[in-house]
C-alpha positions as CSV (number, residue, x, y, z in Angstrom):
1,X,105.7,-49.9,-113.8
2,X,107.0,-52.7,-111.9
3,X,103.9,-53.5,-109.8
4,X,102.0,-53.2,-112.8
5,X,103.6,-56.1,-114.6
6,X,104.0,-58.4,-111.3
7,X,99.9,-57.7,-111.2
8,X,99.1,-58.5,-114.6
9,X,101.4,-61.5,-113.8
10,X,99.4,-62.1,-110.7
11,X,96.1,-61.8,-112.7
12,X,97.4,-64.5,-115.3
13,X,98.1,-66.6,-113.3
14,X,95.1,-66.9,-111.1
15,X,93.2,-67.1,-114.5
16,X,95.5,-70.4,-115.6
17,X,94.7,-71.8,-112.6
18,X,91.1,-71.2,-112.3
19,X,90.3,-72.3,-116.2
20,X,89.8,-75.6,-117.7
21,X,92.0,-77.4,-119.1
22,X,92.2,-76.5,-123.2
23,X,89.9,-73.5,-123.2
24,X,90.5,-70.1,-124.3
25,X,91.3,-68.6,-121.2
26,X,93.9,-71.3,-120.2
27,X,95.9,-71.5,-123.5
28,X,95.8,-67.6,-123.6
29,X,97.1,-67.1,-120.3
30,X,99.6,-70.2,-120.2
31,X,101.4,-68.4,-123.9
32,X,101.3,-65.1,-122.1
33,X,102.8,-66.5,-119.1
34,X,105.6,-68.4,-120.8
35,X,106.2,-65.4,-122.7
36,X,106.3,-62.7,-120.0
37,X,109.1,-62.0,-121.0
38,X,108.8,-60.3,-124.1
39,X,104.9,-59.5,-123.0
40,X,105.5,-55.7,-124.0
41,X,106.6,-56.4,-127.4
42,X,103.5,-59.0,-128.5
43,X,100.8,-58.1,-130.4
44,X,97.7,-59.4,-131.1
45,X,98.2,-60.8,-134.3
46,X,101.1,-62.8,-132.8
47,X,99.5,-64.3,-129.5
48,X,96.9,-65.1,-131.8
49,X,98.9,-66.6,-134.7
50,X,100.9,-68.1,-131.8
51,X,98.0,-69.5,-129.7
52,X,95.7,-71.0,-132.6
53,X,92.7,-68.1,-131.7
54,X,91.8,-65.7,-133.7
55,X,92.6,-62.1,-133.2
56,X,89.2,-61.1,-131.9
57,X,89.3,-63.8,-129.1
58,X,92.8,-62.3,-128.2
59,X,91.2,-58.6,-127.9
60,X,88.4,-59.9,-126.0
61,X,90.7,-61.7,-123.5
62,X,92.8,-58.4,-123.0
63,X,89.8,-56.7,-122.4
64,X,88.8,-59.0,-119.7
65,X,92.0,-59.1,-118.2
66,X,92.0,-55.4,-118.2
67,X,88.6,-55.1,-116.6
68,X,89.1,-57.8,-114.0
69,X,92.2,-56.0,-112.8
């Protein structure tokens, strides 16, 4: 479980760093990253709500995430 987490970690962070500045991608991954955390208990009506995207961007960005890794 522990790998798992350090990878997603991994992932987000590579992503941060390889996105411009203010898009999606970049303000996704730098809230998820500052909120590692508590990234098990976040949903996506909260990273949303949190991030100023809407739900369906969120989804879309886990799915990515989840197929890049």
């Amino acid at each position: 479980m522990e790998n798992r987490r350090l990878s997603l970690l991994y992932n987000l962070q590579n992503l941060y760093n390889s996105s411009d500045l203010g898009s999606v991608d970049y303000q996704l991954s730098r809230y998820l990253i500052d909120n590692y955390q508590e990234i098990d208990s976040l949903n996506t009506f909260d990273v949303a709500e949190e991030s100023s995207v809407s739900r369906i961007i969120v989804r879309r960005f886990y799915q990515h995430l989840v197929y890049n890794n």
